[in-house]
Structure formats: structure tokens, C-alpha cells
Residue frames relative to the residue before (quaternion, step in Angstrom):
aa qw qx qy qz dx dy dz
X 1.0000 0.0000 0.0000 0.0000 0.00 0.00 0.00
X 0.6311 -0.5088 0.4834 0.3303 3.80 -0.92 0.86
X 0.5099 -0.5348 0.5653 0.3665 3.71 -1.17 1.06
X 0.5218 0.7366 -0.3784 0.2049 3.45 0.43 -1.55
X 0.8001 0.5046 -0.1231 0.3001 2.90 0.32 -1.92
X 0.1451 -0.8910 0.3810 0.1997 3.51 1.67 -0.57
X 0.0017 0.7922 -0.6087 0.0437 3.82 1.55 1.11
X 0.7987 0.3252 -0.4280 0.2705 3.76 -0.34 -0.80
X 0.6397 0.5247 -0.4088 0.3852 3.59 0.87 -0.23
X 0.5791 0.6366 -0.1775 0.4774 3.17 1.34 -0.50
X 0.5729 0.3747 -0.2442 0.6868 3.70 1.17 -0.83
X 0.6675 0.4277 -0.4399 0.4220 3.89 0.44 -0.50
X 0.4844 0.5413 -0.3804 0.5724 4.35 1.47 -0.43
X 0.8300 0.1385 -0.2622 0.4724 3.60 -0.26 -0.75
X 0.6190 0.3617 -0.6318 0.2947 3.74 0.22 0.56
X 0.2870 0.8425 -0.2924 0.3499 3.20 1.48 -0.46
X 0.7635 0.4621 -0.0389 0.4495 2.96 0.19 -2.11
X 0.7544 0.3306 -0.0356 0.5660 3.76 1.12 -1.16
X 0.6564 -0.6927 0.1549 0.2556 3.45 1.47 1.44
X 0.5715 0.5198 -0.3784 0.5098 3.81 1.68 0.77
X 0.1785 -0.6813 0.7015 0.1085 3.40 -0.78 0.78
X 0.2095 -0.7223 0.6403 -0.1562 2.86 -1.20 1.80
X 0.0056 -0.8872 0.4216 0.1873 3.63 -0.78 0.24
X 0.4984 -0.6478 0.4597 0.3473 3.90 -0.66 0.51
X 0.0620 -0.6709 0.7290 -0.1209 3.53 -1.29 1.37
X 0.2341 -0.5539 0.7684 0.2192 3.34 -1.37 0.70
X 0.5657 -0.5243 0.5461 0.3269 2.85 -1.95 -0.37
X 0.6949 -0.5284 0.2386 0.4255 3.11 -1.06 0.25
X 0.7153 0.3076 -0.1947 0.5965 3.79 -0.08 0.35
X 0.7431 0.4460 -0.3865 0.3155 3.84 0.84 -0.80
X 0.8812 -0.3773 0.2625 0.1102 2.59 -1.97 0.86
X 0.7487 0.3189 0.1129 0.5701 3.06 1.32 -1.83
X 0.3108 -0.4023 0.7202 0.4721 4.05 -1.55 -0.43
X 0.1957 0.7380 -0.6221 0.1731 3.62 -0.73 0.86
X 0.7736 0.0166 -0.4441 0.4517 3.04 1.50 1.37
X 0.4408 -0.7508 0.3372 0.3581 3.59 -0.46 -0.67
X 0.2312 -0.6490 0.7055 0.1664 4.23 -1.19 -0.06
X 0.4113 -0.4953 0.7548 -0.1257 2.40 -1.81 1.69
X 0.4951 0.5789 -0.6433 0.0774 3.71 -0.82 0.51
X 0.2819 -0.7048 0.6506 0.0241 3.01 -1.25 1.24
X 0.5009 -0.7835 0.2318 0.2856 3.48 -0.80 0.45
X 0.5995 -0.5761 0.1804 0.5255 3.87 -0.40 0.64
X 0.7526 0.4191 -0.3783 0.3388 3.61 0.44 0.05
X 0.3398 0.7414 -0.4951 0.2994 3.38 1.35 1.07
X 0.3775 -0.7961 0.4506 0.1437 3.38 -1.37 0.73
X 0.6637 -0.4554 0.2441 0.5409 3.54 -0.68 0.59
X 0.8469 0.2553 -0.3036 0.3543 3.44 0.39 -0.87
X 0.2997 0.6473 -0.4570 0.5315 3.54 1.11 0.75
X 0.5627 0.5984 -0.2799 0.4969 3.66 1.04 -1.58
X 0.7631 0.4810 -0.1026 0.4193 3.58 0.45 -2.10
X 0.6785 0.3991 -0.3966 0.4723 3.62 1.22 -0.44
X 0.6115 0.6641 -0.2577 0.3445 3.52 1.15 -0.94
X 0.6994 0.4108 -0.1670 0.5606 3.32 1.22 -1.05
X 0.4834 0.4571 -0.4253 0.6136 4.27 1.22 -0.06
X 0.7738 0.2766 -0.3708 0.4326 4.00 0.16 -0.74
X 0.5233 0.4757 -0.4567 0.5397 4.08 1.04 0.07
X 0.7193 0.3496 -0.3857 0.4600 3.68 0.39 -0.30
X 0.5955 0.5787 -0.3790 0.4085 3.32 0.77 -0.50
X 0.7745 0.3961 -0.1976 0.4519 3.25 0.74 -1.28
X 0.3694 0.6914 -0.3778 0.4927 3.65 1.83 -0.60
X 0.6756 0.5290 -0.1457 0.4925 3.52 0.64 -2.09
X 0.7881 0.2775 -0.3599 0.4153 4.18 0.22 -0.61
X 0.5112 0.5618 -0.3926 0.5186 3.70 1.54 -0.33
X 0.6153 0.4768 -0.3966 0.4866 3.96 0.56 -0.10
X 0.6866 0.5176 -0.2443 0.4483 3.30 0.73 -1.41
X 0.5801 0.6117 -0.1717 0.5097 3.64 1.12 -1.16
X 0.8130 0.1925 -0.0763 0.5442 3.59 1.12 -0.75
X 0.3376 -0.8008 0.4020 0.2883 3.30 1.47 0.22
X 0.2302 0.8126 -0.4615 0.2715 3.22 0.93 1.60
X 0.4909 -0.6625 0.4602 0.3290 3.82 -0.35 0.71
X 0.1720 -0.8166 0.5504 0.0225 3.76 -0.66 1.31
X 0.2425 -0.8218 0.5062 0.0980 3.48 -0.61 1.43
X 0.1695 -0.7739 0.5977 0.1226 3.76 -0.31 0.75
């Protein structure tokens, strides 16, 4: 995806926005945050797990739509 477009700061606004604090991580050596981390804390529960991973897809899902990316189900 183009630097330009700044997707990971974005995706970090709309999980944000939809109550998940996400955080930006480059890779090792890269240039950029060109991805992100989920860490919830060790005394989370499955359905904590199940709510976390519906508001990353969700927010995954409005960053496609937002870029008029194709969404694979």
C-alpha cells in the first residue's frame, strides 16, 4: 500500500473511535509503522478476545471501504 496513504494511522482513528486502542509498530529494520499490536491484558477472557477481534474487523472492514479496497470474507 502507498506510504502516502498513511493506512496504519488511519486504522489506529477508527479503532479508536469504536473503543480499541491499537498501537503502530514498524518492523524491525522498517522505515515506517507499517503495521500494528493488539495487546490486551493477561487477564482477558475469551469473550473479551471475541469482542476485540469483531471491533478489528470492523474497523479493518471501514479502512477498505474508505480506500475502496476489495474485502475477502
Amino acid at each position: 500500500m502507498p506510504q502516502g496513504l498513511n493506512a496504519n494511522l488511519r486504522l489506529i482513528d477508527l479503532a479508536f473511535e469504536r473503543g480499541l486502542i491499537i498501537y503502530s509498530r514498524r518492523v524491525r529494520g522498517g522505515p515506517l509503522s507499517d503495521n500494528f499490536m493488539v495487546c490486551p491484558p493477561l487477564i482477558v477472557t475469551r469473550e473479551q478476545i471475541g469482542e476485540i477481534i469483531a471491533v478489528l474487523g470492523d474497523s479493518l472492514e471501514a479502512l477498505a471501504a474508505e480506500l475502496d479496497l476489495p474485502v475477502q470474507r
